[in-house]
C-alpha positions in Angstrom: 16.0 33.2 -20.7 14.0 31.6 -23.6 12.2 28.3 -23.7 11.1 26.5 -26.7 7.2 26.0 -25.6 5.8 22.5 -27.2 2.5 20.4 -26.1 4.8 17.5 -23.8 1.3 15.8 -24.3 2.5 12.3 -23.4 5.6 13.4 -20.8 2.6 15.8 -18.7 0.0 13.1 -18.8 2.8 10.5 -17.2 3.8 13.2 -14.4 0.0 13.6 -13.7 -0.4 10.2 -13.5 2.6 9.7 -11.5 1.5 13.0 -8.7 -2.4 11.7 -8.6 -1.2 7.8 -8.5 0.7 8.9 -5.5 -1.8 11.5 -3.8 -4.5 8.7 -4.2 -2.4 5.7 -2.2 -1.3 8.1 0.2 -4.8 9.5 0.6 -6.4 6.0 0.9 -3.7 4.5 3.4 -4.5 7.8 5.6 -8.2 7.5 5.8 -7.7 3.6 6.5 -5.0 4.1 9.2 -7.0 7.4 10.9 -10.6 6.9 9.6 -12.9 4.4 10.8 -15.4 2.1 9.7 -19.1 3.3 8.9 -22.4 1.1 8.4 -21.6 0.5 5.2 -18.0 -1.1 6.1 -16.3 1.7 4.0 -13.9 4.1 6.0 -14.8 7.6 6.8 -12.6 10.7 7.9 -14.6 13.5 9.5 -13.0 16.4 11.4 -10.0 17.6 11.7 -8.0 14.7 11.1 -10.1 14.8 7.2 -8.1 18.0 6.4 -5.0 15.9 6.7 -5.2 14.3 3.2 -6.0 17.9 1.6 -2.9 19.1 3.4 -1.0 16.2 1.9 -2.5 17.2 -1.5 -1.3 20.8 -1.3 2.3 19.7 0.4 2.9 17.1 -2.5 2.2 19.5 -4.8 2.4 23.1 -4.6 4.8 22.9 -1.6 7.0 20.4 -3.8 6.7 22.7 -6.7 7.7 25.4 -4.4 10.6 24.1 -3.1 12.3 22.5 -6.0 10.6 23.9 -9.1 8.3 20.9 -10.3 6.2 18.7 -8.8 7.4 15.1 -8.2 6.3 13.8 -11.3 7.3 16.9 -13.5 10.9 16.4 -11.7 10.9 12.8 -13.1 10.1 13.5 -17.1 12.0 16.5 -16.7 9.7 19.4 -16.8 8.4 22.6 -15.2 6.3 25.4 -14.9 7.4 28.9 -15.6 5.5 32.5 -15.6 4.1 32.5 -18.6 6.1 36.0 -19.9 9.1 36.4 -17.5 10.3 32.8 -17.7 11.2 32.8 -14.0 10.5 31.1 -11.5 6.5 30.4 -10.3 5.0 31.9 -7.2 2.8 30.4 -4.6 -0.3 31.8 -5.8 0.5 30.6 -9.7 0.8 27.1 -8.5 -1.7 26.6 -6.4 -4.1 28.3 -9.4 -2.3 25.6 -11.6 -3.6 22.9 -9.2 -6.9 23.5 -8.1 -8.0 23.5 -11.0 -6.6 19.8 -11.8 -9.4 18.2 -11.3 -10.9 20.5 -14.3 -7.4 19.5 -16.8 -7.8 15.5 -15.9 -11.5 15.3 -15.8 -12.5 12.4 -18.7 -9.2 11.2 -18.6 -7.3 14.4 -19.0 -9.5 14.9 -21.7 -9.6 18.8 -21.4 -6.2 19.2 -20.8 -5.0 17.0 -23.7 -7.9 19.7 -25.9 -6.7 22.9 -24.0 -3.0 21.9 -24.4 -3.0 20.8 -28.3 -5.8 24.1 -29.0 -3.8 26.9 -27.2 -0.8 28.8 -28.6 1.4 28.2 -25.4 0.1 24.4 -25.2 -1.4 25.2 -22.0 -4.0 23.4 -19.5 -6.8 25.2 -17.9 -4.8 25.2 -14.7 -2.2 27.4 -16.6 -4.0 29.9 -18.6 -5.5 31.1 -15.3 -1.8 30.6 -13.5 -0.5 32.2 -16.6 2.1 30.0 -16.6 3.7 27.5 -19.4 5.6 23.9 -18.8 8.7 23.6 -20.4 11.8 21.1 -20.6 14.0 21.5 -17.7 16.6 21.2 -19.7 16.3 23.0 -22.7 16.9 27.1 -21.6 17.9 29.2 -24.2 19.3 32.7 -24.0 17.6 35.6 -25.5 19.1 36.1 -29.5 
């Protein structure tokens, strides 16, 4: 197979903000419901109920990923990720490179993923030169000419 690789600039930064809009609430509503209140009247998780939330994190994303080929929000604009030079599907280890380093791609505002994306040959993020893996339209395959 053979994908036409372009930036998706606006369609990524709308599944990003649809994962991490999600991953936040969620994230928020579980340290209310199991945290409790501090001095400060904020709400604190320690322990082993704070690992909860970075499970959440790594079900909502690489496990979704995993299991259907995109995360939630890349399934909605109707992308996903690929190995960068067999075109297949990704594997464990490339998406959970792609996502830890998420924090890196949105930081400013997605600001380095927007430069990494537009200034690379494969318009790829951080997350995916070290994954070494490209998004594409998940509908657009193309067979080898």
């Amino acid at each position: 197979m053979k994908y036409i690789i372009k930036p998706y600039i606006g369609a990524r930064f709308l599944a990003g903000f649809i994962d991490y809009t999600i991953i936040f609430i969620i994230t928020f509503l579980l340290i209310y419901i199991l945290g409790k209140p501090n001095d400060k009247g904020a709400y604190e998780l320690n322990g082993l109920p704070a690992l909860i939330p970075m499970l959440f994190w790594g079900l909502f994303t690489i496990g979704i990923e995993q299991i259907f080929g995109a995360t939630l929000g890349n399934g909605i604009v109707g992308l996903k990720p690929v190995q960068e030079n067999l075109f297949g599907k990704i594997s464990f280890m490339q998406s959970l490179k792609r996502h830890l380093l998420d924090p890196a791609d949105m930081f400013f505002f997605g600001l380095v993923g927007f430069v990494t994306i537009s200034n690379t040959p494969k318009n790829q993020r951080v997350g995916d030169i070290w994954a070494k893996t490209i998004v594409v339209d998940a509908n657009q395959i193309f067979s080898e000419e």
